[in-house]
C-alpha positions as CSV (number, residue, x, y, z in Angstrom):
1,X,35.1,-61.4,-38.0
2,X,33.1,-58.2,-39.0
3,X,34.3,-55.9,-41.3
4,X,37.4,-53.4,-39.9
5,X,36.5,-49.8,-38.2
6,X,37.6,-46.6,-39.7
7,X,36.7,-43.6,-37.4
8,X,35.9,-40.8,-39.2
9,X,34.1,-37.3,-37.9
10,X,34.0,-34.1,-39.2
11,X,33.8,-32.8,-36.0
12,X,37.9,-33.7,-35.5
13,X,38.2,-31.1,-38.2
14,X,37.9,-28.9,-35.7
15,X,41.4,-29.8,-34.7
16,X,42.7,-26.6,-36.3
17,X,45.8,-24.6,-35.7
18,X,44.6,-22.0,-37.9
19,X,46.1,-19.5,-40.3
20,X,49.5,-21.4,-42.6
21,X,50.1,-23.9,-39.9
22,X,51.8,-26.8,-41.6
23,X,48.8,-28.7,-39.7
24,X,45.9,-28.3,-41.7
25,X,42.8,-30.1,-41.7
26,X,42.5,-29.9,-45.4
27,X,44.6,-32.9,-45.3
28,X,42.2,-35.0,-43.2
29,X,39.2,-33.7,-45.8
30,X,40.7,-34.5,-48.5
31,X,42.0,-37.8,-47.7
32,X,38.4,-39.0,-46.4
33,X,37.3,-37.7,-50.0
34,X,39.8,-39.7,-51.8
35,X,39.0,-43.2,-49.9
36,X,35.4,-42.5,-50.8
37,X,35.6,-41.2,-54.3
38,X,38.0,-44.9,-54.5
39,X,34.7,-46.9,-52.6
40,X,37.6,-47.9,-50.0
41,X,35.2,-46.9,-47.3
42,X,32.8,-49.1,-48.6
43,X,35.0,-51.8,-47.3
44,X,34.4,-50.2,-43.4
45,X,32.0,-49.7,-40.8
46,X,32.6,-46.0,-40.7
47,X,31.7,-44.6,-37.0
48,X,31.6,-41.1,-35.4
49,X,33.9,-40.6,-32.4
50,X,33.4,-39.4,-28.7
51,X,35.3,-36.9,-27.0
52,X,37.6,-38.9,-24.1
53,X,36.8,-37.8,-20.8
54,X,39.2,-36.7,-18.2
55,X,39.9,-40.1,-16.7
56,X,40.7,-41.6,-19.8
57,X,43.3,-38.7,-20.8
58,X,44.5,-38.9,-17.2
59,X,46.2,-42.4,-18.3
60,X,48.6,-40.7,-19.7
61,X,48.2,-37.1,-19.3
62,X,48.2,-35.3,-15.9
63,X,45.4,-33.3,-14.3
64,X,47.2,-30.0,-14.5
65,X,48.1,-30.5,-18.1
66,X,43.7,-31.3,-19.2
67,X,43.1,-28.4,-16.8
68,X,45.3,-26.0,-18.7
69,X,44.0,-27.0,-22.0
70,X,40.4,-26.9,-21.3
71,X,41.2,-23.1,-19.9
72,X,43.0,-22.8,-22.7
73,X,40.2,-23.7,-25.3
74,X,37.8,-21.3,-23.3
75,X,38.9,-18.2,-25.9
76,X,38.5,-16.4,-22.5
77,X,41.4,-13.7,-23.2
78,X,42.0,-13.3,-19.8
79,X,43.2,-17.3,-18.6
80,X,46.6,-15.1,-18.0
81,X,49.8,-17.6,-18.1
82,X,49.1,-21.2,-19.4
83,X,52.9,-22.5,-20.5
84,X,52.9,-26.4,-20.4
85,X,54.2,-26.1,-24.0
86,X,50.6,-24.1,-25.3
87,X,50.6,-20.7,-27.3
88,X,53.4,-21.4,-28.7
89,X,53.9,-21.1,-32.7
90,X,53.9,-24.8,-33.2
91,X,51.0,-25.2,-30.7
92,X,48.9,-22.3,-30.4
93,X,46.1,-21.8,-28.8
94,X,42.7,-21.9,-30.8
95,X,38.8,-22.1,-29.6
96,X,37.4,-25.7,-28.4
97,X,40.7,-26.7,-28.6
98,X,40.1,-29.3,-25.6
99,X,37.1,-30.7,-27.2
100,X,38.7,-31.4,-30.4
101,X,42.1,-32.5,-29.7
102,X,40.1,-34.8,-27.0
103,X,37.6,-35.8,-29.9
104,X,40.8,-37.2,-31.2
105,X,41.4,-39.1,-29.2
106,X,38.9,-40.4,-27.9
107,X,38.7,-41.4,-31.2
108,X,41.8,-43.8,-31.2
109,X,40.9,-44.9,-27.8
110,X,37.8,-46.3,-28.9
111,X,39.0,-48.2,-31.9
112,X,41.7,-49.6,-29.4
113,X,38.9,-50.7,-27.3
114,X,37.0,-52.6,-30.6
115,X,40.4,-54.6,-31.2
116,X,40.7,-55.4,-27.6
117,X,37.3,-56.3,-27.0
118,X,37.8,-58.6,-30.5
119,X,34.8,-56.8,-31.9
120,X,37.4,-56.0,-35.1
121,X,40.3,-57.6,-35.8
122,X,41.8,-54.1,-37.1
123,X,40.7,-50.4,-37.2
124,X,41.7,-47.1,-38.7
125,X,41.8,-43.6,-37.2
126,X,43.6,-41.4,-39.7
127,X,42.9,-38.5,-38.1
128,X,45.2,-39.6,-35.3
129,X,48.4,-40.4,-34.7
130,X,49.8,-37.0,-32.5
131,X,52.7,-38.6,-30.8
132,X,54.7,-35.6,-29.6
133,X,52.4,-34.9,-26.8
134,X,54.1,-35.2,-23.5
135,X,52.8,-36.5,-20.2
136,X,52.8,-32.6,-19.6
137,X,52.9,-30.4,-22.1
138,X,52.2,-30.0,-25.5
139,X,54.6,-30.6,-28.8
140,X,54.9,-30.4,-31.9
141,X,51.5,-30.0,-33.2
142,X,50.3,-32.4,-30.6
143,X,47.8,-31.4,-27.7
144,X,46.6,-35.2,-26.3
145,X,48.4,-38.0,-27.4
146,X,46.0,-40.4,-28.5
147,X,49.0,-42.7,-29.8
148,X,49.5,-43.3,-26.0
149,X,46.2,-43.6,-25.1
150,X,45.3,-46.1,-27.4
151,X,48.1,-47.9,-26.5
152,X,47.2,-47.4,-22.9
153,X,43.7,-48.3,-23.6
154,X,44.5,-51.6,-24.7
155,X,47.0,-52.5,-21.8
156,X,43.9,-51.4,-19.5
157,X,41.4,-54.3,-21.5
158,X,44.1,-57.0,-20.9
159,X,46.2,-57.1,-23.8
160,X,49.2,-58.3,-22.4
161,X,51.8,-57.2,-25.2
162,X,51.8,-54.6,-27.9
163,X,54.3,-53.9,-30.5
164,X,54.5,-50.2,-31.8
165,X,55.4,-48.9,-35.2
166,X,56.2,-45.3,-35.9
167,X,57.3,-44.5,-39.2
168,X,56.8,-40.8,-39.6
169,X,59.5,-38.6,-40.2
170,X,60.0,-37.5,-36.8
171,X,60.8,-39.2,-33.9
172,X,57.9,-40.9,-31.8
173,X,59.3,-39.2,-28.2
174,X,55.7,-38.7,-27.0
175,X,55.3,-42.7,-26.9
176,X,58.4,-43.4,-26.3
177,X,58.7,-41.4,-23.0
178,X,54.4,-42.8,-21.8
179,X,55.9,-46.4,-22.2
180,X,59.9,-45.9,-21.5
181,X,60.1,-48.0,-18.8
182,X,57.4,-50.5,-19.4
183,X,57.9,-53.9,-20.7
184,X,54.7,-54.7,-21.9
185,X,55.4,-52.3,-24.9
186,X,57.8,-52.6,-27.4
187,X,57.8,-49.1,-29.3
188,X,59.6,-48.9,-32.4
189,X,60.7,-45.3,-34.4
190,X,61.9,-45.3,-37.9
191,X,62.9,-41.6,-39.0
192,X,65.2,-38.7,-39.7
193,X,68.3,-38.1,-37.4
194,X,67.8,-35.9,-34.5
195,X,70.8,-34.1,-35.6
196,X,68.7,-32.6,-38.3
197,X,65.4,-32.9,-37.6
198,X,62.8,-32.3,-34.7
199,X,62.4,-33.2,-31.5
200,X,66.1,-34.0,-31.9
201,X,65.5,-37.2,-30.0
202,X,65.2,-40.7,-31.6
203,X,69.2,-41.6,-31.1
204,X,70.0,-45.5,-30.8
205,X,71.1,-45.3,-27.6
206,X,67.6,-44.3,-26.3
207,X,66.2,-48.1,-25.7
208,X,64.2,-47.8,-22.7
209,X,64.7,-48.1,-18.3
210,X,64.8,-51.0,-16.4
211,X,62.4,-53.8,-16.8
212,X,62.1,-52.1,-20.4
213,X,65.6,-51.9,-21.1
214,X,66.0,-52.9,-24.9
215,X,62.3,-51.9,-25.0
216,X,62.5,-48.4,-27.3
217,X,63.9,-49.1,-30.6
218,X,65.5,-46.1,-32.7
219,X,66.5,-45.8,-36.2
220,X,67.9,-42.4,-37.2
221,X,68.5,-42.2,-40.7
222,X,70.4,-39.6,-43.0
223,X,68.9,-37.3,-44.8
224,X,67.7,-37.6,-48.3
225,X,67.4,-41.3,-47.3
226,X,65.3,-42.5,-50.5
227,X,62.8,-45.7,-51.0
228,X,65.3,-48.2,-51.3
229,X,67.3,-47.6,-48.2
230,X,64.3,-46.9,-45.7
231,X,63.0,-50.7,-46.8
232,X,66.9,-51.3,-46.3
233,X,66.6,-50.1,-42.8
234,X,62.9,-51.0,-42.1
235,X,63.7,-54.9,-42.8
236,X,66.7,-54.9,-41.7
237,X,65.4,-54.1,-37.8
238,X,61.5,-54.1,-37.7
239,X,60.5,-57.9,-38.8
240,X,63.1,-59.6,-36.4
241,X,62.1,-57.6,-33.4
242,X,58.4,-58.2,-33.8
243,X,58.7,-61.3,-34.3
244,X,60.8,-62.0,-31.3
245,X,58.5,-59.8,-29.2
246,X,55.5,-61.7,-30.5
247,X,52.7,-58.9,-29.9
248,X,48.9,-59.6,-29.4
249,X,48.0,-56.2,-31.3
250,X,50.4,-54.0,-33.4
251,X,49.8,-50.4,-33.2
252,X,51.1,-48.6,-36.3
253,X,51.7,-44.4,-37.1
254,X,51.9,-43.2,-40.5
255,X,53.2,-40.0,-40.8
256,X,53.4,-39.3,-44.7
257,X,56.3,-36.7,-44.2
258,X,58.9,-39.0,-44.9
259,X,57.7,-38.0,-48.8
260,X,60.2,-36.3,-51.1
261,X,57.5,-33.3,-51.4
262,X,57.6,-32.6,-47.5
263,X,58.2,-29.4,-46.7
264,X,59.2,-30.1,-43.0
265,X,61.5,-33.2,-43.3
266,X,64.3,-34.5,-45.5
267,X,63.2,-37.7,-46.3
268,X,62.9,-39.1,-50.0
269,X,60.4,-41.7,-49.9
270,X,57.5,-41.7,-52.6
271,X,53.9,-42.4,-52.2
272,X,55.2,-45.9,-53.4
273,X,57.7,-46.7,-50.7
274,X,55.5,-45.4,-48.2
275,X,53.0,-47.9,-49.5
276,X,55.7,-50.6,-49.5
277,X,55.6,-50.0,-45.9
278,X,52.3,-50.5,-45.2
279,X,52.5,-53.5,-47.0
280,X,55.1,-54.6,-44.5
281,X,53.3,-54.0,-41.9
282,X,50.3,-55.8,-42.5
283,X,52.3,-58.8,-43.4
284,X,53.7,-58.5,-39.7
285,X,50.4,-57.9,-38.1
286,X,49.2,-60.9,-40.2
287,X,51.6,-63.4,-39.2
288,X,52.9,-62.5,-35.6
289,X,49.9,-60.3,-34.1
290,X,46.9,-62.8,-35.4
291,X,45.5,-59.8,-37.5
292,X,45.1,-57.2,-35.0
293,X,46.1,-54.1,-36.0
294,X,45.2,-50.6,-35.1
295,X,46.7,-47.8,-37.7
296,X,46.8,-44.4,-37.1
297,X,47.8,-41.2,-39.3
298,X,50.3,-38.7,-38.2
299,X,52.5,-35.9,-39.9
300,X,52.5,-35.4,-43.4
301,X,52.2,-31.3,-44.7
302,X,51.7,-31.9,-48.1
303,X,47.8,-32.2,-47.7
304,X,46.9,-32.5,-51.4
305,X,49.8,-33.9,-53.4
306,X,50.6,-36.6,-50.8
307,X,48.5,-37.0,-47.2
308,X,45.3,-38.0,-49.2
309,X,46.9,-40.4,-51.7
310,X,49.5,-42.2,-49.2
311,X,46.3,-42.6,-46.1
312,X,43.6,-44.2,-49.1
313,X,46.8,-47.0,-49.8
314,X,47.0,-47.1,-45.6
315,X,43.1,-47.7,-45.3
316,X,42.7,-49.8,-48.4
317,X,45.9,-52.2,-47.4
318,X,43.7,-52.3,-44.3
319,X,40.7,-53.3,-45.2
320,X,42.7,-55.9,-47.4
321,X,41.2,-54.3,-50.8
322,X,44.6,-53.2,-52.5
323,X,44.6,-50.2,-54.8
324,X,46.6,-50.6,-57.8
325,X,49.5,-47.1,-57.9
326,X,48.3,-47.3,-61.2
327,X,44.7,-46.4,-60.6
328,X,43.5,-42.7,-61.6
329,X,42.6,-40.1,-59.5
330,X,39.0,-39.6,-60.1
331,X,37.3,-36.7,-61.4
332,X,35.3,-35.6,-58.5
333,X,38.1,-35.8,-56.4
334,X,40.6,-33.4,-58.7
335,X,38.0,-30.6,-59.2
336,X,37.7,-30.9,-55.2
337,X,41.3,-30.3,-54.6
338,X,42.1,-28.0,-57.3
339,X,38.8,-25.7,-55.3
340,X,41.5,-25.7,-51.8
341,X,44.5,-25.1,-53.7
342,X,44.0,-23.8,-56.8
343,X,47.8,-23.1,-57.2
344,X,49.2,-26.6,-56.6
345,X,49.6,-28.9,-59.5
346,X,48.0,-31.9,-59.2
347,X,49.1,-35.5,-59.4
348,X,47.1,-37.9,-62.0
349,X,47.1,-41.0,-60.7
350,X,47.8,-43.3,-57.1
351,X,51.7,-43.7,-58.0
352,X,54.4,-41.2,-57.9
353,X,55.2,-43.1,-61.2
354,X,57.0,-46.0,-60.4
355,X,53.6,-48.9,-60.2
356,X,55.9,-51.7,-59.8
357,X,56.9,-52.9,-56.3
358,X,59.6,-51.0,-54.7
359,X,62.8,-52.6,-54.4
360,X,65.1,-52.9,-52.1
361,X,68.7,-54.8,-51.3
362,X,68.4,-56.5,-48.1
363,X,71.5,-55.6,-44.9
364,X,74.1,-58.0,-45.4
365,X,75.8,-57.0,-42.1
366,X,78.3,-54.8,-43.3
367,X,78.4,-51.0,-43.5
368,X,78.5,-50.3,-47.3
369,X,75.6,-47.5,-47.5
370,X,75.1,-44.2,-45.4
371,X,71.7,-46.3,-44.0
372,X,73.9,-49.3,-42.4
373,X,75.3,-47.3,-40.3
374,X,72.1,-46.6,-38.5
375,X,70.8,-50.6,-39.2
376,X,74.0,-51.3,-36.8
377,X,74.1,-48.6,-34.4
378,X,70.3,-49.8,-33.9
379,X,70.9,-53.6,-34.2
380,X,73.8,-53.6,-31.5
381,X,71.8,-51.6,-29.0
382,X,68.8,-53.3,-28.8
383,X,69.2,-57.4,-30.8
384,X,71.0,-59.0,-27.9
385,X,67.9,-57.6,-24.9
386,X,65.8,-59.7,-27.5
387,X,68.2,-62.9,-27.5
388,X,69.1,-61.8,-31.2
389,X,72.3,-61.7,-32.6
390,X,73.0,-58.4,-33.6
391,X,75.4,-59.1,-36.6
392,X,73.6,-61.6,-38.5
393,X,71.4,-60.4,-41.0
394,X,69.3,-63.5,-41.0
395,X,67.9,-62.1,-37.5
């Protein structure tokens, strides 16, 4: 099998909410600096993207929703009333908006069409991963969802099962709702409680409609959940479920606000758990989805200390070339970051400090930490629709 895809295109920089909003495509810059100041992209075909047309974003967008964000994106002052969620403080309203949140996308639809077509066994669009968008409307920083779309992309080309991993801070409702009630797709969401963090959605309970009853997987975790107790939770639901579910591609987001340093969650991972993580993942993609694997970026609003460090682990772990945390920032890199923010403090090396694997205790079934209550609130809603016993933490 060829080397994996990594979309990148400067062109998605365009994707900009402009002004201080916590999206920035600093973030996206500077990571693609970081992976090629580290020679992970040497480990890539690297390839431009195309902008998805209106059919394609009609999979799982409707035509009055495209319509309103092309007239949107025309700058034409006078489109009068738009609503569907746009010109709003989280999603405002900025020129070419259609073309770039579509460049996006298109994007992750086309690296979903590489795995699906077996071209690659696995591909990378960091730039992606904006799963609040709704059928209808836009959310939380999210215009087109090209989560969805690749997923829907892949269903489309015959793949007859994928498995979903959303581990960003906040609650994957975008995917959730495009797939709710379909049983091809298992989607799972790792992340903050709604009762104190956005969209407020995300609750156990939530686990899909009819033939996809037991489908939608939710973990809600406490705040100030730290390393140790996300891999807790992780393990203690993810591994069992995929591997009951047995997908033929896993489709991954990896929104690095679960970091201590966000300033928009209330996580307490480090750049090492979140790499822990990845690690995970590619183990599961490795032994239940024959390889295929399709990461995607997502949240993350510290875009020098933390996006570009956390997405050159994703892309490396990847591409199956491994940075060691301990491995210095390089030179190059530093003077380019300190240029954007001249008054952030910069970290030295690929670790939050900690360079040995993250540890963790494993859920022995009983609710002894603040995280086992959402391991068992998850585990009894959802284990037994997979033939699972929902008490055993062998499962």
């Amino acid at each position: 099998m060829s080397a994996p895809l990594l979309v990148w295109d400067p062109r998605m920089l365009g994707y900009d909410l402009g002004g201080d909003h916590p999206l920035h495509p600093l973030r996206w810059e500077l990571t693609w600096a970081l992976a090629q100041s580290l020679h992970v992209t040497d480990a890539f075909q690297v390839v431009t993207s195309e902008v998805a047309d209106d059919g394609t974003l009609g999979r799982v967008h409707t035509v009055g929703y495209i319509d309103a964000v092309r007239r949107a994106s025309s700058g034409d002052g006078h489109v009068g009333a738009i609503g569907h969620g746009l010109g709003t403080p989280d999603n405002p309203i900025f020129l070419g908006m259609h073309e770039n949140a579509a460049l996006i996308a298109g994007a992750s639809v086309g690296a979903a069409r590489a795995i699906a077509h077996h071209e690659v066994d696995r591909a990378v669009n960091f730039c992606g991963g904006l799963h609040h968008a709704m059928a209808d409307n836009a959310s939380g920083f999210c215009v087109y969802n090209d989560v969805a779309l690749g997923i829907a992309a892949l269903l489309d080309a015959g793949v007859r099962k994928v498995a979903y991993v959303d581990v960003d801070a906040h609650h994957g409702d975008g995917v959730q709702a495009a797939f709710y009630d379909d049983p091809r797709v298992l989607t799972i969401s790792i992340h903050q409680s709604p009762l104190s963090l956005f969209p407020g959605t995300g609750f156990a309970a939530e686990s899909g409609r009819g033939p996809a009853h037991g489908m939608s997987v939710n973990v809600a975790l406490p705040a100030g959940t730290s390393d140790s107790s996300w891999l807790r939770a992780f393990h203690a639901v993810v591994p069992g479920l995929i591997r009951a579910f047995r997908p033929q591609v896993l489709v991954t987001q990896h929104g690095a606000d679960s970091h201590r340093e966000d300033p928009l969650a209330d996580l307490n991972l480090s750049v090492d758990g979140q790499r822990a993580s990845y690690l995970a993942l590619r183990d599961l993609a490795e032994t239940v989805a024959d390889g295929r694997w399709l990461a995607l970026g997502g949240g993350g609003y510290s875009p020098v200390r933390v996006v570009p460090r956390a997405w050159t682990h994703l892309m490396a772990i990847v591409a199956g070339r491994d940075l060691d945390p301990a491995t210095p920032l390089p030179d190059d890199w530093l003077a380019l970051a300190a240029a954007a923010r001249p008054e952030i403090p910069l970290p030295i090396d690929m670790s939050d400090g900690i360079w040995q694997p993250v540890t963790f205790e494993r859920w022995d079934g009983t609710v002894e930490l603040p995280v086992d209550r959402a391991i068992q609130d998850t585990r009894s809603a959802v284990y037994p629709l997979h033939g699972l016993d929902a008490h055993d933490p062998r499962a």
